[in-house]
Structures are given as C-alpha cells and as structure tokens.
KEMAR-424696 format. One line per field, with one value per residue: x, y, z of N, C-alpha, C in turn; residue in three letters. Coordinates in steps of 0.1 Angstrom, whole numbers, plus 5000, padded with zeros to 4 digits. Last residue first. Layout:
BEGIN
n_east <- [X;...]
n_north <- [Y;...]
n_up <- [Z;...]
ca_east <- [X;...]
ca_north <- [Y;...]
ca_up <- [Z;...]
c_east <- [X;...]
c_north <- [Y;...]
c_up <- [Z;...]
r <- [ALA;...]
***
This chain:
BEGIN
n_east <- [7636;7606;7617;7634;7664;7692;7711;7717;7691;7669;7640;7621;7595;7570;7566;7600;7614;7624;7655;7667;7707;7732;7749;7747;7756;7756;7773;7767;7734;7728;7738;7719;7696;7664;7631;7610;7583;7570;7548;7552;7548;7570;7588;7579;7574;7567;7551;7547;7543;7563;7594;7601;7626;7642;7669;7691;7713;7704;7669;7638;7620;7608;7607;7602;7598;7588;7585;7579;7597;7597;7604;7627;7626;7630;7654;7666;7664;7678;7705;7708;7704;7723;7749;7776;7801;7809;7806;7787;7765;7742;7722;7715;7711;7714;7705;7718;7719;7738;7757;7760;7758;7771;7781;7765;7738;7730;7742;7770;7791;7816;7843;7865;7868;7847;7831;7806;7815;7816;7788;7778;7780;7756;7728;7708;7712;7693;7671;7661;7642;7625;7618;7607;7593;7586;7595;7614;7622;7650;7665;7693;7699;7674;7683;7678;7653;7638;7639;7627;7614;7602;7595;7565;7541;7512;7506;7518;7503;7475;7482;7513;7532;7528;7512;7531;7552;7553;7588;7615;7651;7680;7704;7696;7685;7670;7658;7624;7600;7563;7547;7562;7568;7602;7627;7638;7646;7659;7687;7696;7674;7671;7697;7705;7709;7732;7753;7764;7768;7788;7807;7806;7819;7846;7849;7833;7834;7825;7829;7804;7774;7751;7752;7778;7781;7764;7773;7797;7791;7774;7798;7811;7791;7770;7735;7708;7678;7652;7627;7602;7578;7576;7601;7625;7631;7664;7680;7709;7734;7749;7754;7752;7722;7700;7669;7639;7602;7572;7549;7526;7535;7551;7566;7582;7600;7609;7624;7646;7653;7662;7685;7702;7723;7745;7748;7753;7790;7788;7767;7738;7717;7679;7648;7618;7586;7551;7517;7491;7459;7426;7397;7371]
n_north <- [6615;6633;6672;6682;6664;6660;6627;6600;6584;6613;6631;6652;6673;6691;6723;6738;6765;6784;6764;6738;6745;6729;6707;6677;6650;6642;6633;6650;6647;6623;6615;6627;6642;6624;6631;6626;6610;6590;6569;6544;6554;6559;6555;6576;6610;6636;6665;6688;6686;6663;6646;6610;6587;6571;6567;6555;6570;6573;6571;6583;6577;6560;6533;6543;6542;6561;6554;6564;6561;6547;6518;6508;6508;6535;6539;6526;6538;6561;6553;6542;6566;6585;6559;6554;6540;6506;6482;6472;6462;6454;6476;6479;6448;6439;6441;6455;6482;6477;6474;6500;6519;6530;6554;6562;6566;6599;6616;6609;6606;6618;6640;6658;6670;6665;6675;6658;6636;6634;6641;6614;6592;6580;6596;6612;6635;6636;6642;6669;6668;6651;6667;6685;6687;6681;6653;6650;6641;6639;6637;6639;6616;6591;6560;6531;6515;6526;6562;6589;6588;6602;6606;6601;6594;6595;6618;6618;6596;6611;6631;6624;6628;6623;6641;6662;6664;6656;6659;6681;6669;6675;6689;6698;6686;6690;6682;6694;6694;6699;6721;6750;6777;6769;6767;6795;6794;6775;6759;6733;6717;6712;6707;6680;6664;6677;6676;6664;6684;6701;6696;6709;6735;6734;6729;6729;6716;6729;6738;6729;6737;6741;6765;6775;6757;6765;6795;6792;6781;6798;6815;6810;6807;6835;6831;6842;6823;6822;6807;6797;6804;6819;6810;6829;6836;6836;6852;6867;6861;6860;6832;6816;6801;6782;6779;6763;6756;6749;6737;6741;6749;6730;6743;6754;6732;6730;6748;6749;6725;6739;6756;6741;6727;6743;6758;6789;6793;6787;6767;6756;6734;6734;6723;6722;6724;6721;6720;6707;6721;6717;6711;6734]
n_up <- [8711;8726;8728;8746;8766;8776;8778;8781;8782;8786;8791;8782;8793;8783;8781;8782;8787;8760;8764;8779;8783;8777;8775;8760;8772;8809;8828;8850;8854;8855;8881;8899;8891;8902;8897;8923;8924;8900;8881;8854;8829;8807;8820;8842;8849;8871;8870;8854;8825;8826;8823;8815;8806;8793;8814;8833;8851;8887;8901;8911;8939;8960;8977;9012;9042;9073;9106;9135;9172;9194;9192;9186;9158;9161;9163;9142;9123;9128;9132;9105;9090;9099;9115;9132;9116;9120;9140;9133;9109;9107;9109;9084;9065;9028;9005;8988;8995;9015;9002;8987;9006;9030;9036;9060;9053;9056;9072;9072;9052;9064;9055;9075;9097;9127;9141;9132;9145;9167;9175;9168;9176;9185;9177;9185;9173;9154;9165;9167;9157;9167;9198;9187;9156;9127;9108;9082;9046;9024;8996;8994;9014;9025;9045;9026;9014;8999;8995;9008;9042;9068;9099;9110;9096;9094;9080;9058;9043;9042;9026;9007;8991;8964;8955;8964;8943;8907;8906;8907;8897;8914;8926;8950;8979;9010;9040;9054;9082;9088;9094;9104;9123;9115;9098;9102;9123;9136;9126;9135;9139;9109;9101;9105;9087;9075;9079;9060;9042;9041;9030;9007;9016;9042;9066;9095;9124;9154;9188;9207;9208;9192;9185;9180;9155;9138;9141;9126;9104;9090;9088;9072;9049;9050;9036;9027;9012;8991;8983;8958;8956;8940;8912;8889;8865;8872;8903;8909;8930;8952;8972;8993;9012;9012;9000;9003;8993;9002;8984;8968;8944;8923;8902;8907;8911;8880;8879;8891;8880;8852;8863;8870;8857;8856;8895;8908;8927;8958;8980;8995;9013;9016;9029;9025;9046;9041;9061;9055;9053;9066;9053;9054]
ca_east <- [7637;7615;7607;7621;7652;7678;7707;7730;7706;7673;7657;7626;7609;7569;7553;7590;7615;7622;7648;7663;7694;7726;7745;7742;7768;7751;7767;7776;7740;7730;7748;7736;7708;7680;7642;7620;7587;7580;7551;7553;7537;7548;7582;7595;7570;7580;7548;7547;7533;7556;7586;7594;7618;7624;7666;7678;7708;7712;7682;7645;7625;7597;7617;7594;7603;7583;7596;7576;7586;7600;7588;7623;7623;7621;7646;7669;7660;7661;7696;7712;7697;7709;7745;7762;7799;7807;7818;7783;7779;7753;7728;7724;7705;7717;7696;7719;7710;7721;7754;7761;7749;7771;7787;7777;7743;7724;7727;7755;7778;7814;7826;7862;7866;7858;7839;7804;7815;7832;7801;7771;7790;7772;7743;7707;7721;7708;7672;7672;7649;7629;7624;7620;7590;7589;7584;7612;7613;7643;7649;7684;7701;7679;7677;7688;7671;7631;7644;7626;7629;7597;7607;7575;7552;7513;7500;7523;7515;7481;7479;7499;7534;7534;7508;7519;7554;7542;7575;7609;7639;7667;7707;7693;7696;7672;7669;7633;7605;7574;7544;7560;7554;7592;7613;7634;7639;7648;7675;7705;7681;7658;7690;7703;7701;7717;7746;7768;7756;7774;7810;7802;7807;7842;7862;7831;7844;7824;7835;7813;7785;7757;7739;7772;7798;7764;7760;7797;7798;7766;7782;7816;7801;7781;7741;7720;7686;7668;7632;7618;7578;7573;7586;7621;7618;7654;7679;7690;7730;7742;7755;7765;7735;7711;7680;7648;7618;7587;7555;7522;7534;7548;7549;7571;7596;7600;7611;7636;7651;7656;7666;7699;7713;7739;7750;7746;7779;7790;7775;7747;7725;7689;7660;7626;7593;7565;7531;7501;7471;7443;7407;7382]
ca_north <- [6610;6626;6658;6694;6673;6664;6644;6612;6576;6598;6629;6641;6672;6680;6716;6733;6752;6783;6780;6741;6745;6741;6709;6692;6655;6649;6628;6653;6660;6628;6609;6626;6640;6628;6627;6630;6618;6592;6582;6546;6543;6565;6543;6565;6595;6627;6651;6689;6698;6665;6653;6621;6594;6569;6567;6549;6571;6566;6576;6578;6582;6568;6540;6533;6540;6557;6561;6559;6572;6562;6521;6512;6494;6533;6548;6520;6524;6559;6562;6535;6554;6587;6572;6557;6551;6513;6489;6478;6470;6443;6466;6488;6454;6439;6434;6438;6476;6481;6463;6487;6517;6512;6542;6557;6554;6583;6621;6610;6606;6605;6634;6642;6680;6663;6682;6671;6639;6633;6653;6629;6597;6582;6587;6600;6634;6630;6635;6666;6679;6650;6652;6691;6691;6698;6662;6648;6647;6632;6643;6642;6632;6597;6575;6541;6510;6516;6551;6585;6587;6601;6601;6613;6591;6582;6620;6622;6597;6600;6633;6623;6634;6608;6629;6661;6660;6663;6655;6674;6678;6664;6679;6709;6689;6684;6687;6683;6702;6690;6705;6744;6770;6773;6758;6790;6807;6772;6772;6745;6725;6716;6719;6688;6662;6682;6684;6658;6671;6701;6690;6695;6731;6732;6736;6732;6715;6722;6737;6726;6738;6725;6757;6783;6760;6755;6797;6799;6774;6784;6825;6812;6793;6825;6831;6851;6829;6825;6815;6793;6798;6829;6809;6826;6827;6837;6836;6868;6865;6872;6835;6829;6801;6789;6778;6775;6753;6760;6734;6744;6758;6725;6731;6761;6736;6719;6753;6762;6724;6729;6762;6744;6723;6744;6747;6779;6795;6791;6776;6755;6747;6731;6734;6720;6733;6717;6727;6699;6712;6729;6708;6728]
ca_up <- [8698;8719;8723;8744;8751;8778;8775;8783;8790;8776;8802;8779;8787;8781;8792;8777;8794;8772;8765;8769;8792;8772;8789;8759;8764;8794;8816;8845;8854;8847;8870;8902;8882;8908;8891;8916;8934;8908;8884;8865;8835;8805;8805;8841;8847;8863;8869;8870;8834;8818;8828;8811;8820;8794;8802;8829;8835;8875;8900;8899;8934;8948;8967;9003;9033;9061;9094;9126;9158;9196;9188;9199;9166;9151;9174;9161;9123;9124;9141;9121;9088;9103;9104;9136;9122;9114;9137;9147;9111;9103;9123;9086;9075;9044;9015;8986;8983;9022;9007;8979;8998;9032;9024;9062;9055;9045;9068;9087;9046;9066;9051;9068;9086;9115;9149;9133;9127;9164;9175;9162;9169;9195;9174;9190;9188;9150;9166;9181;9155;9153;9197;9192;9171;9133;9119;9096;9059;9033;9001;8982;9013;9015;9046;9032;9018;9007;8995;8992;9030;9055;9091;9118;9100;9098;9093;9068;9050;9050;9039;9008;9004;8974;8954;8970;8957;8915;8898;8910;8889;8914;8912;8936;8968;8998;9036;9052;9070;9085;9101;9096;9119;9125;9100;9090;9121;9134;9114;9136;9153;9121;9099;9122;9093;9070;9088;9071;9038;9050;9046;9004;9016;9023;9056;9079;9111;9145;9179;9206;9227;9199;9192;9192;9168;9145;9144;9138;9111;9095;9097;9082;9053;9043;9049;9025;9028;8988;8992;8962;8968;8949;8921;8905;8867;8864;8899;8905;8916;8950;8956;8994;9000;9018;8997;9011;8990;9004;8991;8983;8949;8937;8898;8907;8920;8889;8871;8895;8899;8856;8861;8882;8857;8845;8882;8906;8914;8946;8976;8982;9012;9007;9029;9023;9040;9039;9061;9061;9044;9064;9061;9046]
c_east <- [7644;7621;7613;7614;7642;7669;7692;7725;7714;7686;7660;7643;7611;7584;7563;7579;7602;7619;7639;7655;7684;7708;7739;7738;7759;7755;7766;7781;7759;7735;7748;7743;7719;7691;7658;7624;7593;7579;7563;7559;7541;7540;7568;7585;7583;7571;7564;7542;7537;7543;7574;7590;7611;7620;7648;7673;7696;7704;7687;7661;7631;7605;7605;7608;7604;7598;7586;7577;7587;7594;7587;7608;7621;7615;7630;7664;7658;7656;7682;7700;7696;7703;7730;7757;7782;7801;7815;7795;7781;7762;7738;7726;7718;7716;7703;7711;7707;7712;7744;7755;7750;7765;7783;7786;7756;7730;7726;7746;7765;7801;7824;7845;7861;7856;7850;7819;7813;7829;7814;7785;7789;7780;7754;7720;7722;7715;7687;7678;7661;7642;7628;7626;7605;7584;7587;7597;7616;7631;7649;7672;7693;7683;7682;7675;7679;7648;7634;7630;7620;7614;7600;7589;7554;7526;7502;7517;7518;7495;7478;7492;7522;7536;7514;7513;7542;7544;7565;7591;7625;7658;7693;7695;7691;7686;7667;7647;7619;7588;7561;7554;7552;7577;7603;7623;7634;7643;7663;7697;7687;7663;7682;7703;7696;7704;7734;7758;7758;7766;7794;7803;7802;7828;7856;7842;7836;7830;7834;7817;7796;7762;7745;7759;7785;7774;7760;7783;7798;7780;7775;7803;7801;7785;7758;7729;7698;7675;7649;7622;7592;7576;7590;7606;7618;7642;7666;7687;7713;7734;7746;7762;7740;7723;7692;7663;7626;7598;7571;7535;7532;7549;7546;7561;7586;7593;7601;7624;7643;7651;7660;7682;7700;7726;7744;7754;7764;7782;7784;7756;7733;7702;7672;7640;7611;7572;7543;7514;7482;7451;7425;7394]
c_north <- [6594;6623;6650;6681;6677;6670;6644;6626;6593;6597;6610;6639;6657;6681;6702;6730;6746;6769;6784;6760;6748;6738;6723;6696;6670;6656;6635;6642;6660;6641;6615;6622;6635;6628;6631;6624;6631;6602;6582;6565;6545;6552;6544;6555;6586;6609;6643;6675;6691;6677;6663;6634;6605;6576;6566;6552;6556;6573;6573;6583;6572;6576;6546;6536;6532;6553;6550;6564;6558;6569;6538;6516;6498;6517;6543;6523;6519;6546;6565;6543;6541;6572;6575;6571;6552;6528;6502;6487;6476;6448;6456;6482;6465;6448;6431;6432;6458;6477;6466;6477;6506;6512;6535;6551;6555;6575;6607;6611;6604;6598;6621;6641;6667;6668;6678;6679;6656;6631;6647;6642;6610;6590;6593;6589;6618;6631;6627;6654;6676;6657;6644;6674;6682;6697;6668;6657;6646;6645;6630;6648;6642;6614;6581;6556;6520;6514;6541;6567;6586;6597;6601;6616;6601;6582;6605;6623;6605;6594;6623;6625;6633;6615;6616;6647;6656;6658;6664;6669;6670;6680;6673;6701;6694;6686;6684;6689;6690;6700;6696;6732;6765;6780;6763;6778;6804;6787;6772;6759;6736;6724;6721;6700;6669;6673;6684;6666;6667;6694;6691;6687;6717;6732;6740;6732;6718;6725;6726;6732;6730;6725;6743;6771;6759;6753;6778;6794;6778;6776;6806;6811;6796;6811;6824;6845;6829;6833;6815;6809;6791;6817;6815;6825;6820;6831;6838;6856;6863;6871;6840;6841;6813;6789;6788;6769;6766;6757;6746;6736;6758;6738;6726;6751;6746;6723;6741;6760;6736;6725;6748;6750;6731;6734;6746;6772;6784;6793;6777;6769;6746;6741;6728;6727;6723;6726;6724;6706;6714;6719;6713;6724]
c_up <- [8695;8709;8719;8739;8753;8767;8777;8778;8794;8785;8791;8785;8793;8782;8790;8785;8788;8781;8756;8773;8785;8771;8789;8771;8757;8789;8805;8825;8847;8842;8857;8890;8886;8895;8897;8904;8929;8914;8900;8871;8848;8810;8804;8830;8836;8862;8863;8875;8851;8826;8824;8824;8809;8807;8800;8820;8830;8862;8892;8900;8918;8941;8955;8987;9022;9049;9085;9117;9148;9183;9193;9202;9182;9160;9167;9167;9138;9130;9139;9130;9100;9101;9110;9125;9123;9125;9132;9145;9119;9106;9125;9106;9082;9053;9026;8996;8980;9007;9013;8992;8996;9020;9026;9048;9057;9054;9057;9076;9058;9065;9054;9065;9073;9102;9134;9133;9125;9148;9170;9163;9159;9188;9183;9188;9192;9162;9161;9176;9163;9149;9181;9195;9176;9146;9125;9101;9075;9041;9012;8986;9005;9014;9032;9034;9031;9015;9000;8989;9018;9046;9076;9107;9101;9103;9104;9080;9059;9050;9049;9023;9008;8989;8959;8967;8965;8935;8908;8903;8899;8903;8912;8924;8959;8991;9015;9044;9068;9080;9099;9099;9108;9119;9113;9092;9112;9131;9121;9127;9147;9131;9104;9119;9107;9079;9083;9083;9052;9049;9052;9021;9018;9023;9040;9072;9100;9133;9166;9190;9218;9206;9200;9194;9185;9161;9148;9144;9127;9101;9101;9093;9067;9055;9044;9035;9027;9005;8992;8970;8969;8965;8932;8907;8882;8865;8888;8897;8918;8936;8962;8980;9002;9015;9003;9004;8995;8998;8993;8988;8963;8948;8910;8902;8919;8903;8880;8889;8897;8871;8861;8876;8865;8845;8870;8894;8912;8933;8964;8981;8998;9009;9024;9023;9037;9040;9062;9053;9050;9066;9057;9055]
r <- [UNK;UNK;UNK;UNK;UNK;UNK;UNK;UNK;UNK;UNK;UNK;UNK;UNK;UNK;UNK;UNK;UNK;UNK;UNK;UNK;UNK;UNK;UNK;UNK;UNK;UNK;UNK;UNK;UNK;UNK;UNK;UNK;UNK;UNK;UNK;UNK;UNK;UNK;UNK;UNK;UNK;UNK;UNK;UNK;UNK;UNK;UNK;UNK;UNK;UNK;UNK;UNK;UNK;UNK;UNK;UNK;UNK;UNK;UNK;UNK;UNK;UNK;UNK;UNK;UNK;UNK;UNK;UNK;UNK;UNK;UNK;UNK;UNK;UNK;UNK;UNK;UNK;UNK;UNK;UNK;UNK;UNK;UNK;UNK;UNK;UNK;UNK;UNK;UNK;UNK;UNK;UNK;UNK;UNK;UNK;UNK;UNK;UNK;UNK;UNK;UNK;UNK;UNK;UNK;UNK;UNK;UNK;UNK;UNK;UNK;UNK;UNK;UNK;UNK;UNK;UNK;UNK;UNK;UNK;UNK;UNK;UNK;UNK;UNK;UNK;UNK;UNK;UNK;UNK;UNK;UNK;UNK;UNK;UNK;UNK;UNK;UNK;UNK;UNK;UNK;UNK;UNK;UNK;UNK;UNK;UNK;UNK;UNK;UNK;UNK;UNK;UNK;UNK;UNK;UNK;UNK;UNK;UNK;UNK;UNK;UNK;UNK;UNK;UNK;UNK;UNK;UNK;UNK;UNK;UNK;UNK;UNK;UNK;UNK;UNK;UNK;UNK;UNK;UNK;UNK;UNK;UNK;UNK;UNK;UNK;UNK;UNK;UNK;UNK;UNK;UNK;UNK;UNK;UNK;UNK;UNK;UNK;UNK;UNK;UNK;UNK;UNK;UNK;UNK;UNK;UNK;UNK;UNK;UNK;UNK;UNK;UNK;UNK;UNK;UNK;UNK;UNK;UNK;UNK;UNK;UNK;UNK;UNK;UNK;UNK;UNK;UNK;UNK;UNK;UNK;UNK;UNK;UNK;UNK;UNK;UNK;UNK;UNK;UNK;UNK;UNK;UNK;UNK;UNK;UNK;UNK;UNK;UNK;UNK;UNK;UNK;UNK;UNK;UNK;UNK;UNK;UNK;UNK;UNK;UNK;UNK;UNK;UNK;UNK;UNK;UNK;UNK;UNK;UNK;UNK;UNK;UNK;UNK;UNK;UNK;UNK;UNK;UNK;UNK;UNK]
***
C-alpha cells in the first residue's frame, strides 16, 4: 500500500479561544490523516478534542526568544496578531514540531474545514513544493510548503525578511503586502517593486526562476455568500461546488447567533449572517 503523504498544520493563538472555535474542532476531526498544532498560552480543555488537534504550551515571550535565537537578530512580537508575519518561517522557527512530516503549513482557526484530502490530492503534492488556497495571493488562512530546508528557509529569500521581522508594524509577509484589491483585479505582485517583498513576491520569483513549483488555484470560500453547507466533512457552496474551507473572516463577526449549535450536527448551514442545524 502506498504510504500517504505527511500533513501537519500549525496555527498560533493566544487568549481565550473564540465563539467560533468548536466549529474548527469539529471540522478538523473529519480530517484524521491530517495534524492540526496549535501554539498557544490558553490552559483551558478544549471539548471534543480529535486525537489529531495537538495543543503546544508556548508563551509570546518563549516564540520571541526562541525566533530572536534562530535568526541572530532581535525580533518584534508586541502582540500576537504580529505573528501572521512569521508564519511563513514556522518551518525554521518549530522544527520539533514539523519534523518527519512531507509538508507542513500555517493556518487560522476562523476557517471550518471541508474534506482536505480531496484537494491535497497525491498528485498535487507530489507536483508542488508551495501549495495556496488562492489563484491570486499566497494564502495565511492555509498555505503548504515542502519540509526540506530550501522551503523552510524560504522567506529569507526577501530583502526585507529582517526589517519585518525586527518591526513591531504588520506588514501581511506571509500574503501580499495589502496588495489584495489590485492582485484581485489582475495585477501581477512585480507591478510593485516599491512595495515590501511579501511571500507571494518571493514565491512567484523563486518560482519563474524555475527553483520550485507553486500551486494556485481558489478552493476556498470567503465573504458572506451565503448557500454554503457543511455536511459529514465536506463544505459545499449552492449544493454543487466543493471547497477546501469555509473562512469566517466576515462571518465570524457577522453573525447575529453567536451560540454554538450543541451538539454539532451531520449537516450545518452558513446563510449571509448565521449558522444553523437546517435550512431556512
């Protein structure tokens, strides 16, 4: 039998979990062959923990210190939300964590996920080193890399790896720089030399150099759209097209019932501003 192609996803978060958060716990146990690692400060017992969400005890201070010490320079945490900016160089900075894995990637906790395996397909990954959710931008939410030391290295490739690292300022490394609106309109992340060297620069460039091969396709759902279904470990968008994820960025503060259904149903319904057990 041919031996299946080792994920592991790493996510940090600090403070309280969010009212959306069992939703993420329950999706994640419908994708047993894949790790989910969450590095976090919060002591609490998370309910209907899968055997494959891993909970790593590390504070603020400890992943500042511990980046400080791998890179040889003094780096800026002040706040969590500063660590999106690092999440492309959790390979370097955990390898205790991704070590004998094939891939491993960064995510978020605002996403419910569908079935991963049916767009993580063994021909994908055996074709790319880069995996986005996007056709446009590297994606924070869920991106992949390949677990060997030229992927893992690979955000060094920007000029501007330590003067983001070193500022306390978010300047979104791990996507685009803000360019969204104009990478959605069809402009090329090379239109902006000015601009700060994000991952998506640093893909794309190590990419035309013919150095790796990035996949990008858009299998996610974002925004309030409305007509999504999750249904046994599957997100489908107008009971027709299947997705990757669902991303709450919008819904999560949206929704006007933020009281988590209990227990979590086989079938839930995501409409423009809430979550239900059945349509209506």
């Amino acid at each position: 039998m041919k031996k299946q192609t080792k994920i592991a996803l790493i996510t940090c978060w600090y403070g309280n979990y969010p009212w959306y958060f069992p939703y993420y716990v329950h999706s994640c146990s419908f994708n047993p062959t894949i790790d989910f690692y969450i590095i976090t400060d919060n002591l609490d017992e998370i309910p209907n923990k899968p055997d494959n969400l891993i909970i790593v005890y590390k504070t603020l201070e400890e992943i500042k210190e511990t980046a400080s010490e791998k890179l040889g320079f003094t780096v800026c945490i002040e706040n969590p939300y500063k660590l999106c900016d690092f999440k492309p160089a959790y390979g370097f900075l955990f390898p205790e964590i991704v070590q004998g894995y094939d891939f491993w990637g960064h995510g978020d906790i605002d996403v419910v996920y569908g079935n991963i395996r049916n767009f993580m397909t063994d021909e994908v990954l055996k074709n790319h080193d880069v995996i986005s959710s996007r056709h446009d931008y590297i994606t924070g939410s869920f991106c992949l890399f390949r677990n060997n030391e030229f992927m893992n290295t690979l955000f060094k490739k920007s000029i501007h790896y330590e003067f983001v690292f070193r500022n306390p300022m978010n300047f979104c490394f791990d996507e685009c720089n803000y360019l969204f609106g104009e990478l959605q309109n069809g402009a090329s992340i090379f239109d902006f030399p000015d601009r700060i060297q994000s991952m998506t620069y640093v893909v794309k460039n190590e990419e035309k150099k013919k150095n790796l091969k990035a996949y990008f396709d858009f299998i996610i759902i974002e925004g309030n759209p409305g007509e999504i279904e999750w249904i046994e470990g599957k997100i489908i968008y107008k009971k027709e097209f299947e997705a990757l994820f669902y991303h709450l960025i919008k819904l999560k503060t949206s929704c006007i019932n933020k009281t988590v259904l209990n227990p979590i149903p086989k079938s839930i319904f995501f409409t423009t501003d809430d979550i239900l057990s059945k349509q209506e």
